[in-house]
C-alpha positions in Angstrom: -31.0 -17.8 -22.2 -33.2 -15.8 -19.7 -36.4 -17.2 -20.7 -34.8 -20.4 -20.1 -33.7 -19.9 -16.8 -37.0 -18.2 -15.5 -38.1 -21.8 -16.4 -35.7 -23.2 -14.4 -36.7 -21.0 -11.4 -40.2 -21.5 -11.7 -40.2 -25.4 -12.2 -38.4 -25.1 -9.1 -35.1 -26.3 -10.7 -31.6 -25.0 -10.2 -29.9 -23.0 -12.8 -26.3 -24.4 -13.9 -23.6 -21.6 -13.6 -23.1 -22.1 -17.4 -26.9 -20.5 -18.0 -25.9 -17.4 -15.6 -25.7 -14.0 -17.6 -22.1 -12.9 -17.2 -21.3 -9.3 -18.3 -19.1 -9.1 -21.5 -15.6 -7.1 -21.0 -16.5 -3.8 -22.3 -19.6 -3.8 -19.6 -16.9 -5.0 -16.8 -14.3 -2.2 -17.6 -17.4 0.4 -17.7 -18.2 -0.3 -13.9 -14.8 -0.4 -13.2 -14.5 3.2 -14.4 -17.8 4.5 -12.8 -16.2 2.9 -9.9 -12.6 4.3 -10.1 -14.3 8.0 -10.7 -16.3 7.4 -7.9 -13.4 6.7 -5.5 -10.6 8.6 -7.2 -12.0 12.1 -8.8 -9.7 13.5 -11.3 -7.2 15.5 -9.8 -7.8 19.4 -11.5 -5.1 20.8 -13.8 -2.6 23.3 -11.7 -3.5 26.3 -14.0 -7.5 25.6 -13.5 -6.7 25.4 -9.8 -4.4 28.6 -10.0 -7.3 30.6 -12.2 -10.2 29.2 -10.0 -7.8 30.8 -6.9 -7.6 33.8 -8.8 -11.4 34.3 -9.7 -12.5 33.7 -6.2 -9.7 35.6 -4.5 -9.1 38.7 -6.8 -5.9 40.3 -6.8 -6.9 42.9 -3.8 -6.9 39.8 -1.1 -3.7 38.0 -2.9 -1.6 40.8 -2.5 -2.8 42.5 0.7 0.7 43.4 1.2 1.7 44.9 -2.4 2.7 48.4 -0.7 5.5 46.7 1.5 6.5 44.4 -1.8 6.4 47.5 -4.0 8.6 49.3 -1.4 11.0 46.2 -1.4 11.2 46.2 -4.7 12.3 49.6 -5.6 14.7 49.4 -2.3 16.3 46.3 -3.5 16.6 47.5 -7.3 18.0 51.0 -6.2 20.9 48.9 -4.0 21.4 46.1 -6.9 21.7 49.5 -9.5 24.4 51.2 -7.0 26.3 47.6 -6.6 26.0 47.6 -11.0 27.9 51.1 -10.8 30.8 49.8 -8.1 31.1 46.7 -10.7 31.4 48.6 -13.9 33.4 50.7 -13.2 36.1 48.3 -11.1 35.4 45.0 -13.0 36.3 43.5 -16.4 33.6 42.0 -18.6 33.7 38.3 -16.9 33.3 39.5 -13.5 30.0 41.7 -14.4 28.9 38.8 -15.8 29.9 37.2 -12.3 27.7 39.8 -10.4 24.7 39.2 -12.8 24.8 35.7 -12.2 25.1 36.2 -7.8 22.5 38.9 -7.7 20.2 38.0 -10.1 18.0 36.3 -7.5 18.2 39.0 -4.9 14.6 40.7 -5.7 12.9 37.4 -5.7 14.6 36.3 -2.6 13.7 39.8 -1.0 9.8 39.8 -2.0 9.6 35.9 -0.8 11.0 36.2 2.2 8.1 38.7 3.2 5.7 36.2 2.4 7.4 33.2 4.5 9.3 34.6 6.9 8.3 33.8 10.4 5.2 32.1 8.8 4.1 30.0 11.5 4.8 32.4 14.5 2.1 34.6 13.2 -1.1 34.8 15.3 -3.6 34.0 12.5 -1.7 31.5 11.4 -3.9 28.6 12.9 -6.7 30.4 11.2 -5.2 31.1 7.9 -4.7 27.4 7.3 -8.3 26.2 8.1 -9.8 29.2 5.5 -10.9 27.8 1.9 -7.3 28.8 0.6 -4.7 28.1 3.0 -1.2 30.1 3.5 0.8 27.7 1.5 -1.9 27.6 -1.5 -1.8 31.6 -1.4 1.9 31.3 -2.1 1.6 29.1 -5.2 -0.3 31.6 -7.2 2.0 34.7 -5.3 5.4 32.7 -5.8 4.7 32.3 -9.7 3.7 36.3 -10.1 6.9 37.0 -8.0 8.9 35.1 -10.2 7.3 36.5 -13.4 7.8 40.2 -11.6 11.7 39.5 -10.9 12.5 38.3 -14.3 10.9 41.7 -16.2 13.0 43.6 -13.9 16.1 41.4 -14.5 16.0 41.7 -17.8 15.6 45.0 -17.7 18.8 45.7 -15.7 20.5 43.3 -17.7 20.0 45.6 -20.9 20.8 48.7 -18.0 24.5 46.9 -18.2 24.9 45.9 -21.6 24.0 49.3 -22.1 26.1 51.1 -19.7 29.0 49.0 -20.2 29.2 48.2 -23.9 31.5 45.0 -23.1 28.6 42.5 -21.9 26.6 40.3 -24.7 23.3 41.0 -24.0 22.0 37.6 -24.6 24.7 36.1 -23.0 23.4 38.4 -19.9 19.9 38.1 -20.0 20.3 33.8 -20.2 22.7 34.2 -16.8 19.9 36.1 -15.0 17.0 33.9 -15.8 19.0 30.6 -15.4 20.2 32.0 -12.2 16.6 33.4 -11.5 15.2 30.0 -11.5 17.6 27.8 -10.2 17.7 29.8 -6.8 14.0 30.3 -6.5 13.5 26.6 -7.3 16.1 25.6 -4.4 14.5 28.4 -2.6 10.8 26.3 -2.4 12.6 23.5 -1.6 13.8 24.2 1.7 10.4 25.9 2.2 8.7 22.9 1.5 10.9 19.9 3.1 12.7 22.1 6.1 11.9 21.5 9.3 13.3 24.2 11.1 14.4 27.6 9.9 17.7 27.1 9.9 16.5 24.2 7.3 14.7 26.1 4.9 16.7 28.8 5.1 20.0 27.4 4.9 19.5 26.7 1.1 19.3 30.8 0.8 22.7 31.3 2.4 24.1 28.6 0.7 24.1 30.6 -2.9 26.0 33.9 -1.9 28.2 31.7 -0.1 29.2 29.1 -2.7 29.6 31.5 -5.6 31.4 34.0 -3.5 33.9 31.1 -2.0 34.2 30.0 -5.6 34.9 33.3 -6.8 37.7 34.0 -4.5 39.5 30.8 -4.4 39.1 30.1 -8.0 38.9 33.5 -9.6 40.2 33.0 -13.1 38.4 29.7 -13.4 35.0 30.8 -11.7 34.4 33.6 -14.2 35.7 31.8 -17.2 33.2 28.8 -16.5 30.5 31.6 -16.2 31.0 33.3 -19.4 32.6 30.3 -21.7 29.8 28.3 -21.2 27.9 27.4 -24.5 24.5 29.7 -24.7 22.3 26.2 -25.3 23.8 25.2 -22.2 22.2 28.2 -20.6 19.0 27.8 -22.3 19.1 24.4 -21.1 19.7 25.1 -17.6 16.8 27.8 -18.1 14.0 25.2 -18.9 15.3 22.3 -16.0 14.8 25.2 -13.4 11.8 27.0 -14.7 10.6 23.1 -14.7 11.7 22.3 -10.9 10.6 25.6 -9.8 6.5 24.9 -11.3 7.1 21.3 -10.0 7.7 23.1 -6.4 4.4 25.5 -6.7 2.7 22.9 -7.4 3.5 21.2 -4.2 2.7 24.1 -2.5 -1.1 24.2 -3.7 -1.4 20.7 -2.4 0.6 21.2 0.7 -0.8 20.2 4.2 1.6 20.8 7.4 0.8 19.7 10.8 -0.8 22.0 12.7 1.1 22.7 16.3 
């Protein structure tokens, strides 16, 4: 067929469409493709991005802070330890599992607030989010370790009460702290992420003391019976959706672009 229509070109004759050399399909989905990649790289897996961070970073620049989150840390489990000794020795077993369930979020909500508190008041903050690794992209990485940090050391005062007490279930315990862990920290990114003001993103944050508490006093009997008659799978459940929501939220952090003002 292209023999025949050089012939055509060079007799001086013009080529019918039908002689034309169309591309088969598996040539015209090939460009497409080269054309797609082109336009639209691949966007990189969330744990390369995290590990690339991490690699480039190192843990020295990530955590520049660590004394003043170490500090917090012990301050905040020495106070939740003092509360745990009020509570055992004035509540029945459904109302420690109560106080696990309100305070279980305290430390993460502690060490995060360091990081974002006042965030855009700072003086380098223009700076910081023009640098190869903005503010926001700092905290995905950070959020995730503060999150892995808070749940080893409420686990570990979980087992502090079932110990202590010898009334609480310690699995029972331990799922109360982590679902209660995850679903705060995962509502806690979202007012970070979609608040406009501070009373906003932090309104979210008061919202949980407030709710539980008001549900505790106005519904006493029901409010603790809910917490500790609920099924264990139902925990577990309520485990994996927040762990889920609260990953989904980091990851909007690493690709998360504010105005500048």
């Amino acid at each position: 067929m292209k023999n025949h229509r050089e012939t055509q070109l060079r007799s001086g004759e013009r080529p019918a469409f039908d002689d034309i050399d169309y591309p088969d399909e598996s040539e015209i989905r090939l460009h497409i493709a080269s054309i797609v990649d082109e336009a639209l790289p691949v966007t990189p897996f969330f744990s390369s991005e995290l590990g690339k961070m991490y690699r480039q970073l190192g843990f020295r620049h990530l955590f520049r802070d660590l004394t003043e989150i170490v500090f917090v840390l012990v301050l905040g489990l020495g106070i939740l330890v003092f509360m745990a000794l009020f509570v055992l020795s004035n509540a029945n077993t459904d109302g420690i599992y109560a106080f696990i369930f309100i305070v279980s979020p305290l430390l993460y909500l502690a060490v995060a607030v360091i990081f974002f508190a006042d965030l855009r008041r700072r003086d380098t903050y223009q700076v910081e989010m023009s640098c190869r690794y903005n503010v926001y992209q700092l905290a995905s990485l950070r959020m995730l370790i503060f999150a892995a940090v808070a749940l080893v050391v409420n686990i570990g005062f979980v087992c502090w009460i079932a110990i202590a007490s010898q009334q609480v279930e310690l699995l029972r315990g331990v799922l109360l702290s982590v679902s209660s862990l995850f679903l705060f920290a995962a509502m806690f990114l979202y007012g970070q992420l979609r608040g406009r003001t501070a009373a906003s993103r932090y309104g979210l944050v008061g919202l949980w003391p407030l709710l539980n508490a008001g549900l505790w006093i106005a519904q006493p009997h029901g409010y603790l019976s809910l917490l500790s008659g609920i099924p264990l799978y139902a925990y577990a459940m309520l485990i994996v959706l927040g762990a889920a929501a609260y990953v989904s939220q980091t990851r909007r952090l690493l690709y998360f672009k504010p105005k500048l003002t």
